[in-house]
N, C-alpha and C positions, 0 to 999 in steps of 0.2 A: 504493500500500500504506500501513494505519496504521503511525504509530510508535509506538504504544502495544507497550508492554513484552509479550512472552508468558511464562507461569512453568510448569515441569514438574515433575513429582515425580518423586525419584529414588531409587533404592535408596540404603538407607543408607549400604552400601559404595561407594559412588561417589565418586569420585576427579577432580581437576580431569584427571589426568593420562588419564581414560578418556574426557572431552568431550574434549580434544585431541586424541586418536586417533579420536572418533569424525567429526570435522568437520574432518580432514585433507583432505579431497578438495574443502572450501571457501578455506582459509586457513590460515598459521598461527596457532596458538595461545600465547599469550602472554600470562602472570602478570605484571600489575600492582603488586599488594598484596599481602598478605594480613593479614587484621587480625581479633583475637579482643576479643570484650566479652559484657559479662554485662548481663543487663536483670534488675534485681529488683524485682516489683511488689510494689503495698501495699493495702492495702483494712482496713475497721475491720473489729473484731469481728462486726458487722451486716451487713457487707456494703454500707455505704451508696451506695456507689462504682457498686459493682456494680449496683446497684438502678436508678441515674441512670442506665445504660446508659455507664459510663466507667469506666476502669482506669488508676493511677497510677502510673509507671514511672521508676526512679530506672535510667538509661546509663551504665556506665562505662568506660570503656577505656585503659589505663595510668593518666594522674593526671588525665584528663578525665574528670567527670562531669556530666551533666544530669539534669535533673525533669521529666519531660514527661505531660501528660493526655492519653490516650486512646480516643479514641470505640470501643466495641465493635460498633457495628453498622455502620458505615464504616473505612475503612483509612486514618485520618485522625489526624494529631495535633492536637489542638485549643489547647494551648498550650505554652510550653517554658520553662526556665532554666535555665541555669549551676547547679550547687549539687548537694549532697546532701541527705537526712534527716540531722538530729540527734538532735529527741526525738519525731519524730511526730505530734505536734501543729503549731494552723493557724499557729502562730507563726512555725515552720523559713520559712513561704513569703515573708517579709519583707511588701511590699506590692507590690500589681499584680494583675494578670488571675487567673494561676494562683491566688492566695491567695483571693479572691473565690470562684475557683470551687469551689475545694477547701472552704473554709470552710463556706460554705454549704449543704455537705452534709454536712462531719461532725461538725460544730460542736467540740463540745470533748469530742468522740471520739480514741484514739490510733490513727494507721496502724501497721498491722503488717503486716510480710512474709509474705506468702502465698504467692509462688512466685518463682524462681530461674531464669533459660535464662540458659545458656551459647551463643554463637554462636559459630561461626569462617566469615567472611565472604571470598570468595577473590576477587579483582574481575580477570577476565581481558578482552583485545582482541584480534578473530580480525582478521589483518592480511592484505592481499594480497601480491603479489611487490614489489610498491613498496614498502611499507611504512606503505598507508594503511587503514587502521582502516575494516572493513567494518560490523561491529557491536559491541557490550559483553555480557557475561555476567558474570554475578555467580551464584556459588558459596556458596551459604548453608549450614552445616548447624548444626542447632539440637538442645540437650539438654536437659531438664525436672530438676528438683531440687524438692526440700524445701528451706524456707531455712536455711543452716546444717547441711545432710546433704553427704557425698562423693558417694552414689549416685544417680546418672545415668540415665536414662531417653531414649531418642534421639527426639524430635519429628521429625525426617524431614530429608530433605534435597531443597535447594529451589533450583532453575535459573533465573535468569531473563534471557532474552534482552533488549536494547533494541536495536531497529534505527538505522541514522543516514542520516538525506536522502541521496541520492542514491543510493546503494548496496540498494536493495529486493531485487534477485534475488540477491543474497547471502544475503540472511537468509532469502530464501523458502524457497532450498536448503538453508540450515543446522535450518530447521524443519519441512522435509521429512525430513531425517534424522534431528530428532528424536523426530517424532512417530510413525517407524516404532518406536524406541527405549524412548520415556517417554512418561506418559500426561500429557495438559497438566494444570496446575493449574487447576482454579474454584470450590475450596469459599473461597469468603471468608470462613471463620470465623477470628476472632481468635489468634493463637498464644499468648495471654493464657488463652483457654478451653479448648484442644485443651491446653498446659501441666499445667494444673488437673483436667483428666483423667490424663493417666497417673501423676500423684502421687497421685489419688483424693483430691481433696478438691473440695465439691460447695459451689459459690458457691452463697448465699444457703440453706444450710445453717440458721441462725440468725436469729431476728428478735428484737426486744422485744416485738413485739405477739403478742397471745395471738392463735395458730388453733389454733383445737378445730374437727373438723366429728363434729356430734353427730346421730344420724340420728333420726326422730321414733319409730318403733317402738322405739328404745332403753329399758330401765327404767330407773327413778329410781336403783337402786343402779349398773347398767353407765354411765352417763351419768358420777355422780359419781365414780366411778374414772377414767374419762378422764381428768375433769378435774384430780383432784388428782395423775394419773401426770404428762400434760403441765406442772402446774407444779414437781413435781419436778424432772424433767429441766431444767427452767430454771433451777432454782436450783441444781443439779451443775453444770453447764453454765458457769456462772458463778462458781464458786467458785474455780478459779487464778487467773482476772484480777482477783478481787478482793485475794485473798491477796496477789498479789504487786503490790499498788495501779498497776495498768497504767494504767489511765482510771478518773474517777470511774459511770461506765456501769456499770460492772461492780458493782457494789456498788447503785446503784439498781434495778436490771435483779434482782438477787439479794432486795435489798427486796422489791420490788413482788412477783415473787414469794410472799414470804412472807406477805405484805399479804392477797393472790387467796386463798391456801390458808388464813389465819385466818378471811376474809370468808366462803369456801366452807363452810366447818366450822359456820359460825354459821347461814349462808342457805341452804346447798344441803341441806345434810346432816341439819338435823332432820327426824325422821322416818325417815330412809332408813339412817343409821348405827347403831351401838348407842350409847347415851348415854356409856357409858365410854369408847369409842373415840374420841369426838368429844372430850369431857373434856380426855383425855388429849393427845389431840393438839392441842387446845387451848395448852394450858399447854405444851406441847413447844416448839411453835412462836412463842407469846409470849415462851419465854425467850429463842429466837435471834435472832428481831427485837430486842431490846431490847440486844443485844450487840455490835449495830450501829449504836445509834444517835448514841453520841458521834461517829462517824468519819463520818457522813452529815452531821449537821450540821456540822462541821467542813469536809466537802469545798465544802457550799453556799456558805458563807461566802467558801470562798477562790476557787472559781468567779465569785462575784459581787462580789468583791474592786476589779476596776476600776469598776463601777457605786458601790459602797461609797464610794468616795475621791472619784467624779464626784458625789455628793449632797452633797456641801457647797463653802466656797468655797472658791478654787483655794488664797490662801495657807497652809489650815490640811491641805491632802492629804499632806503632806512628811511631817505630825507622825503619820500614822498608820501609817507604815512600821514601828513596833516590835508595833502593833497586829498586822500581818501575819506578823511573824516568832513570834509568839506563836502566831497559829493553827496555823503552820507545824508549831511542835516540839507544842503538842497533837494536830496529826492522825497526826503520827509514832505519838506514844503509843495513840492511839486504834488506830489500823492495825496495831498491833504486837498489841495487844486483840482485835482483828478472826481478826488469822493465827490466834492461840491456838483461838480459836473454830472456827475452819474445820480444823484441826490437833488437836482435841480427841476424845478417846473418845467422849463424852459426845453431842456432833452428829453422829458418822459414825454409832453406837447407834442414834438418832434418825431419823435418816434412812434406815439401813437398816431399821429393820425399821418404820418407815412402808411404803418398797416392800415387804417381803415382804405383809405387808397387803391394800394395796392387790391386789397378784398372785396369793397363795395364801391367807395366814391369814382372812380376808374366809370361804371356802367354811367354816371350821370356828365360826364364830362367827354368832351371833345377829344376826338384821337387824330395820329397823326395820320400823315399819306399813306407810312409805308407799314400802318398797324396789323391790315390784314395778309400784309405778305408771309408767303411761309418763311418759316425762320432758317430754312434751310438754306434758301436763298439769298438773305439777311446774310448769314452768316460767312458762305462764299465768298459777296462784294466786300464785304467789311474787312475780311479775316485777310482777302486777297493785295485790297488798298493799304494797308497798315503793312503787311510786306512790302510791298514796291516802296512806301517811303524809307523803311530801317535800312534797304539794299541801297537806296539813294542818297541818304544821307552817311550811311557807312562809308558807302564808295566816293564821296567828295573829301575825304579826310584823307590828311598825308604826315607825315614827319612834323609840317609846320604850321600844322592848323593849331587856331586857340584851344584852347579849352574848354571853351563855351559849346563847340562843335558836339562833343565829345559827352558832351552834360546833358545835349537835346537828344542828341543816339538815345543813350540810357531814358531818357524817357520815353521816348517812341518805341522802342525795345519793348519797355513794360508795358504799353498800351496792346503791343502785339499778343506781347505773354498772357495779359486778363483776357483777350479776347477768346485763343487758345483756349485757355481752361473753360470759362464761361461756354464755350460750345464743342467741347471735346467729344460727347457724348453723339454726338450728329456723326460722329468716324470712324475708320478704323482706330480701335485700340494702340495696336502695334505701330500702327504707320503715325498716329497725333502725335503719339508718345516718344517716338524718334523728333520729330518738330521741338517738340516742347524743349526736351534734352539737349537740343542741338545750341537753341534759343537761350537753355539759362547757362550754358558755358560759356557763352558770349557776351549774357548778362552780368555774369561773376566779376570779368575782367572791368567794365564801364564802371560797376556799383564799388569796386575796390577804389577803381579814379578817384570816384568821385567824392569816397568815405574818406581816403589818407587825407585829402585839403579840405575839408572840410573840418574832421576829426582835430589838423593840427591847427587849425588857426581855432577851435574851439579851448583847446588844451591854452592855446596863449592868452586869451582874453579868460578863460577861469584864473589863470596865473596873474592876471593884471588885475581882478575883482577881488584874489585875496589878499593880494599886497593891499591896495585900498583900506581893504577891511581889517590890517593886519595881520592876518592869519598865513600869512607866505613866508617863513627865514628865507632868506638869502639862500640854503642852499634848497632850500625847496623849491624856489623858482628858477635856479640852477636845473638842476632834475627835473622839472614839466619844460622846458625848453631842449632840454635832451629828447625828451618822450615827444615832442613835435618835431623837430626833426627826425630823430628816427623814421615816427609814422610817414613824413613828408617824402622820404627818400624812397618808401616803397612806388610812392606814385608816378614815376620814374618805370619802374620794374612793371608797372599795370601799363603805364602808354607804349610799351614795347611790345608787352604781350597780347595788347586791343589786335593789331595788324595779322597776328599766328591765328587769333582767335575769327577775326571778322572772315580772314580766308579760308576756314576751315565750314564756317554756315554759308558761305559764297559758291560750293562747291557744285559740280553740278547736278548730283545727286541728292542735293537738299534744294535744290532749284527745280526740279521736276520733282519732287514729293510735294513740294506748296505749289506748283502746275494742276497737277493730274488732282488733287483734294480740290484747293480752292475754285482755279480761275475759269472764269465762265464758259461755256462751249458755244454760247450762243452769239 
């Protein structure tokens, strides 16, 4: 006979005291233990965790706690330690295995608690008249929570026999009895996922990536309502964790957002909206982006904080410690600017009656020319025009063009890029997706231009505000004039690599995949 463990399901009421009556006519029964702990998992806001096909689980049981990774589609822990969460970030994990691998995935994401089981584990030994130990059962029952809720939800309860060397017709017997009794256990799904069910709440809920799926019979105005509902909801979606600055995610994720639905308004919508509406929401929408900008630049900075201090030489990193603390109490201010924003009449107005709009006021209001066109065709002309300018204004730049050249790329770039996404769903998979790929490596190189000067003359003018403010020694403003040069010198290293990159989407096999997709036949 295996020794592999059998596991049964039992009614919820079941009782150690009801297996020992029922396998009286085997042995007695005899409580070992019995031991209560709580498993509280974590996953980001994204669900990154989840997505890797792994769930991170913080053990506890009296003053013992462990951190253990595990695999959702095996009954495997894949790695463990000692320790608790403190702030959710990869930093809690020290260094070693688990930090690698956690990091990795959510980079500088916060975990947050998602679900809660309570266990109470009962470890019993069915003994002979000797008092030698025929087999082991363990007594599992498990309860599902909200994290931070009293109410309870019973996940099931769960038997599992292990047989021991020499003793088989014990355990045959005792799993004769109780397979007349209980039905065995075989669904291998995680209690991680079966959890997350009865609290209703549906992993991978949430993405940053835009899916739209937009059908080609769609018009040009049902199309664009999609779209600006879908990034609605993403910027709701995102507004407590930005409010209450959980991760800086939350606030990029809210940006971009708002990015998509300014880009849409400009690209999608002529034609299809009424020009007031579009106006309007316009300017709506430019004012809440810009109300977030101090606090987004602020979170970059202090994100890239250790790269920051590692671009110059080691003895002068010390001196820009007051540099940091500066950002620190700015991004307070800023975030506190942020909540207002998010807490304000003025944005919740805003955005309600965008959706009533988008939902209802839409049927009483004027549309544009190109409202009832199919969006399929929308998508073509549009998708196709925003190529021919990036190829046009790519291909006007040389060794000695300004700057300025090279600033509007990068924005007509991106306008190509929203468009892309925003109608990906109308194409081949594989063939957009080559586009896209081709697009943001070409984007990388523009958006690096354009962050080192920028980046450094921002770095000089914080350095000038703290001298002001007194807050700058001498050699701290030493060291952030290092750190702006540095950054300034890469931009150099980006206008060399614009030219490998531009000729690489120039090619002529990315020239006939935006043919044969977009450009008209007619």
């Amino acid at each position: 006979m295996s020794r592999e463990t059998v596991s049964y399901q039992l009614a919820d009421t079941d009782t150690a005291l009801d297996i020992a009556k029922l396998l009286a006519g085997v042995g007695k029964v005899e409580t070992a233990s019995e031991r209560s702990f709580k498993l509280s998992y974590y996953d980001t806001f994204d669900w990154r965790l989840f997505d890797a096909g792994k769930a991170l689980c913080v053990s506890q049981h009296e003053d013992q706690s462990d951190i253990q990774v595990e695999s959702l589609n095996a009954d495997e822990i894949l790695a463990s330690m000692p320790g608790r969460l403190k702030t959710g970030f990869a930093d809690d994990f020290g260094s070693g295995r688990i930090r690698d691998m956690v990091e990795e995935l959510i980079d500088v994401r916060r975990l947050m608690a998602r679900l809660d089981l309570h266990a109470l584990r009962t470890a019993m030994a069915v003994r002979d008249k000797e008092g030698k130990a025929l087999f082991r059962l363990n007594l599992e029952s498990i309860e599902a929570a909200k994290p931070g809720s009293r109410a309870r939800k019973a996940l099931g309860v769960r038997l599992v026999l292990e047989p021991i060397r020499g003793y088989a017709k014990a355990a045959e017997k005792a799993m004769a009895l109780l397979d007349d009794s209980y039905q065995r256990k075989t669904e291998d799904r995680a209690p991680f996922l079966k959890g997350l069910d009865l609290i209703k709440v549906t992993p991978g809920d949430y993405s940053s990536k835009l899916k739209l799926h937009l059908e080609p019979h769609m018009t040009a105005q049902q199309a664009s309502h999609l779209v600006h509902l879908t990034l609605l909801d993403t910027i709701e979606r995102n507004e407590e964790g930005t409010a209450a600055n959980i991760d800086a995610e939350f606030l990029h994720d809210f940006r971009v957002a708002i990015r998509r639905t300014r880009s849409a308004l400009s690209q999608l919508d002529k034609g299809v909206l009424p020009p007031k509406v579009i106006a309007k929401a316009k300017d709506d929408f430019k004012w809440i982006g810009q109300q977030t900008n101090d606090m987004r630049d602020l979170d970059v900075y202090l994100l890239d904080f250790p790269k920051i201090q590692g671009s110059i030489s080691e003895s002068y990193r010390d001196y820009l410690t007051p540099f940091k603390d500066y950002l620190v109490s700015k991004q307070g201010k800023a975030h506190a600017q942020v909540q207002r924003l998010i807490g304000s009449a003025r944005y919740r107005k805003i955005l309600n009656d965008w959706r009533h709009y988008l939902t209802e006021g839409h049927q009483k209001s004027s549309r544009g020319e190109d409202a009832e066109l199919p969006v399929k065709e929308l998508a073509d002309s549009r998708i196709w025009k925003a190529y021919r300018k990036v190829m046009k204004e790519g291909g006007a730049i040389d060794e000695d063009s300004p700057a300025e050249m090279l600033h509007d790329l990068r924005i007509t770039c991106k306008k190509l890029r929203y468009l892309l996404e925003f109608f990906q769903s109308l194409y081949p998979a594989g063939e957009i997706g080559k586009l896209i790929k081709a697009l943001k490596s070409f984007q990388n190189v523009l958006g690096e231009f354009q962050d080192t000067e920028v980046q450094s003359n921002a770095i000089l003018q914080l350095g000038r505000d703290m001298a002001e403010a007194k807050k700058a020694p001498v050699e701290t403003q030493m060291a952030m004039g290092m750190v702006a040069d540095s950054i300034l010198q890469k931009q150099g290293g980006a206008r060399r690599a614009f030219h490998v990159r531009f000729d690489a989407f120039s090619t002529d096999e990315v020239k006939d995949s935006f043919k044969k997709l977009f450009k008209s036949r007619g």
